[in-house]
C-alpha positions in Angstrom: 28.8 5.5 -71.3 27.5 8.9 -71.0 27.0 10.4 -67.9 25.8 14.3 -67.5 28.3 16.9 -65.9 27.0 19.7 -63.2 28.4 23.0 -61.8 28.5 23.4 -58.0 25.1 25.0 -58.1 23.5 21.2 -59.0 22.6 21.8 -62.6 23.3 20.2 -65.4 26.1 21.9 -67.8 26.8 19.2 -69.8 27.6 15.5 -70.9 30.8 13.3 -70.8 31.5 9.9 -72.5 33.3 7.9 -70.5 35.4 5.0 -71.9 34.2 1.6 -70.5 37.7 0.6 -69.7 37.7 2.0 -66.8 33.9 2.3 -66.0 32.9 -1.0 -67.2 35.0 -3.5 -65.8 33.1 -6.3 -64.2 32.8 -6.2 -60.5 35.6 -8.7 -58.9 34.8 -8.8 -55.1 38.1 -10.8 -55.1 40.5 -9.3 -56.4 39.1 -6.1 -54.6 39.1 -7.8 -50.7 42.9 -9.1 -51.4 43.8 -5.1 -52.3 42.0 -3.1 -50.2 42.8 -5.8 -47.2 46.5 -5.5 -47.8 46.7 -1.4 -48.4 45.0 -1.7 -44.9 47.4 -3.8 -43.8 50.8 -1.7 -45.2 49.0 1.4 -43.2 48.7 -0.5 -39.9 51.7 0.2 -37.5 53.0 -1.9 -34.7 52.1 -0.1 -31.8 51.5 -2.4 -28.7 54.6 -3.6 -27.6 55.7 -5.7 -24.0 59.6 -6.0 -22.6 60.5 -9.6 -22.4 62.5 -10.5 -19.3 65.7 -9.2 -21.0 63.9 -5.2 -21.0 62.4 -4.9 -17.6 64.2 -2.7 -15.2 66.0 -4.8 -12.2 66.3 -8.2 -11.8 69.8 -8.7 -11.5 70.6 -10.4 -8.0 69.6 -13.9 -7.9 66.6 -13.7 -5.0 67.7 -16.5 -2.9 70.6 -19.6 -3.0 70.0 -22.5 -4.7 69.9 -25.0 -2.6 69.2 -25.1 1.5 66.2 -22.8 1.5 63.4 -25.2 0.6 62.1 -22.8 -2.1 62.1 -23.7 -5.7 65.1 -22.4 -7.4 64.8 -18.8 -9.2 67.6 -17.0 -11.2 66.3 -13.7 -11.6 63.2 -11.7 -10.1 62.0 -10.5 -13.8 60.9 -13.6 -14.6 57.7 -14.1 -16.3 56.2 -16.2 -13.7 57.1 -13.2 -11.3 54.9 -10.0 -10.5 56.9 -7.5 -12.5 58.5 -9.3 -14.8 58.9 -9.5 -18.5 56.0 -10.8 -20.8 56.2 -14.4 -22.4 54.8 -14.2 -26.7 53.8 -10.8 -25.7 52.8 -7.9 -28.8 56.3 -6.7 -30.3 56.7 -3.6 -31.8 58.9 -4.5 -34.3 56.1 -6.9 -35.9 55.8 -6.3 -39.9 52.2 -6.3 -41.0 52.7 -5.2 -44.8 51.6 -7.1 -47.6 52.6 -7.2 -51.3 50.5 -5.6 -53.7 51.1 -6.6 -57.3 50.8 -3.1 -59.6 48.5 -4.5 -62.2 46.4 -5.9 -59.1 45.8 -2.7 -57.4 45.3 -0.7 -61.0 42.5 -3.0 -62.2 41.0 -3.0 -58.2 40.6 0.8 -58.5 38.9 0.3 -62.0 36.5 -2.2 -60.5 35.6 0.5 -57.6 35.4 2.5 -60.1 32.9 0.8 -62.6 30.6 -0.4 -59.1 30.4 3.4 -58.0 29.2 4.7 -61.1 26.8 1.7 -61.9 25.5 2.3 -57.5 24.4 6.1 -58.9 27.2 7.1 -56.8 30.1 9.3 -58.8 29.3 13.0 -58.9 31.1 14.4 -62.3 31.3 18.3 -61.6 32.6 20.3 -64.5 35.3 22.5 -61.5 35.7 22.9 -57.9 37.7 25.7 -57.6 37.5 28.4 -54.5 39.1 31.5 -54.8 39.9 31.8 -51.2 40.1 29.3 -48.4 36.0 29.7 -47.7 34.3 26.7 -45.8 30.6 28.2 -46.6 31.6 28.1 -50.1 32.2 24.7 -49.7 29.0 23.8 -47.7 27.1 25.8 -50.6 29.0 23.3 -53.1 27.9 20.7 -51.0 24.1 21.9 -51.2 24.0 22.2 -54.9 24.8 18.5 -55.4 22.2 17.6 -52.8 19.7 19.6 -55.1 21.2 17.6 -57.3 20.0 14.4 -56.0 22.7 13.5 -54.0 22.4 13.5 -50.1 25.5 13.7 -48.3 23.9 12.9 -45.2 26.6 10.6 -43.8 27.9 11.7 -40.4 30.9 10.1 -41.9 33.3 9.5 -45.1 30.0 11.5 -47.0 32.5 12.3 -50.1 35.4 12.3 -51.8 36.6 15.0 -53.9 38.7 14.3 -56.5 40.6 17.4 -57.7 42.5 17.5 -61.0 45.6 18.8 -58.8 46.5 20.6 -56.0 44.9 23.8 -55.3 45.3 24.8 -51.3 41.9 27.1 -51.7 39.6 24.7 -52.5 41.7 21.7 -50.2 41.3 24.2 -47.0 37.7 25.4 -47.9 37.1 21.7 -47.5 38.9 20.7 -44.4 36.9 21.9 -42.0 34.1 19.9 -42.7 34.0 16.5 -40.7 33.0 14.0 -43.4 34.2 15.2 -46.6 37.7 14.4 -48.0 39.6 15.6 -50.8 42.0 13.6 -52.3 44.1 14.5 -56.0 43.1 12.3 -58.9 46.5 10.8 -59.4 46.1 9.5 -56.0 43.0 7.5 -55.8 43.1 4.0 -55.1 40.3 1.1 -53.8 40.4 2.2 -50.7 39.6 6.0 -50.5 37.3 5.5 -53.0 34.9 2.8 -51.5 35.6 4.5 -48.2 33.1 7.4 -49.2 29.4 7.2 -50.1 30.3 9.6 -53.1 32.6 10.1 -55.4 33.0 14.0 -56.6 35.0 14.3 -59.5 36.9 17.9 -60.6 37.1 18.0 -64.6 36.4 14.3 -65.3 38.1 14.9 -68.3 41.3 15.4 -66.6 40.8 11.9 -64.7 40.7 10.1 -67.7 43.5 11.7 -69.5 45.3 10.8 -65.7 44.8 7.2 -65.8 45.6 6.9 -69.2 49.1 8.2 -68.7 49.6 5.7 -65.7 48.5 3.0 -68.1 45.5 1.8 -66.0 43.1 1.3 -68.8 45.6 -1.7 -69.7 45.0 -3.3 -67.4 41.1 -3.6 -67.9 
């Protein structure tokens, strides 16, 4: 499978072959909802949350006698069927929304994103992406090369990813200041940061490769 290779200028320096064990595995729409729906879910925190009657301030004196007054009887003033009192089956903050993600599941989902981003047209392979100084018109100039290139990052949002070999601050803050780009180390892609971008900008493909063969991904193909 090969695929050509540019500098940040948008031309062509060169060619890589890239195994089909991890750009050629058959699409699994699957397998891919089941991950990217439960890494949504691990990331989702409890937020909302309502007192029951046990958590509302007051309440303590009973608000009339039992008996003699003609009224229906009432133990405390926080009740839920009172103004002011606590919530009955309300949203609880201490709700758990995570979902188990089986290792060999989420490795072969990012292959499939993957394999359907390249065969889409939509993985940029840049031979390095490397700013000496923290410059974002560097970065926008970057950013016109590969739309010289062909590509259009024309998305008001979630236009590209980058995908750096490592860390390197320069380039990372060069970046930051541009609304819908995001960069993102290679060891840490997964399904959802890459389908979450139009594009797909890899650093040193090379480097990517020789990355998820250490974590054993290809395996899993």
């Amino acid at each position: 499978m090969e695929q050509p290779i540019y500098n940040t200028e948008g031309k062509k320096v060169g060619t890589i072959d890239l195994p089909e064990s991890i750009f050629g595995v058959q699409w699994n729409a699957d397998l891919l909802h089941q991950v990217v729906t439960a890494m949504q879910a691990n990331a989702r925190t409890s937020t909302a949350h309502t007192k029951d009657r046990g958590e509302v301030r007051g309440g303590g004196k009973k608000p009339w006698a039992q008996k003699g007054t003609g009224r229906a009887r009432h133990g405390s003033s926080r009740s839920p069927i009172w103004k002011g009192g606590g919530v009955t089956h309300g949203p609880r903050n201490e709700k758990d929304y995570s979902k188990k993600i089986n290792r060999q599941a989420r490795q072969k989902a990012l292959l499939v994103a993957l394999s359907r981003k390249l065969k889409d047209n939509e993985i940029i392979f840049v031979d390095s992406i490397e700013m000496k100084e923290p410059k974002t018109a560097q970065a926008m100039l970057a950013l016109q090369g590969f739309t010289k290139a062909g590509f259009a990052m024309s998305k008001a949002k979630n236009a590209a990813l980058i995908a750096l070999p490592g860390v390197h601050k320069p380039t990372m803050k060069s970046f930051a200041n541009i609304g819908n780009i995001n960069v993102e180390e290679v060891r840490n892609l997964n399904p959802l940061n890459v389908l979450s971008s139009k594009y797909l900008i890899i650093a040193n493909p090379g480097v990517m490769v020789e990355t998820l063969s250490k974590k054993r991904v290809i395996k899993t193909a």
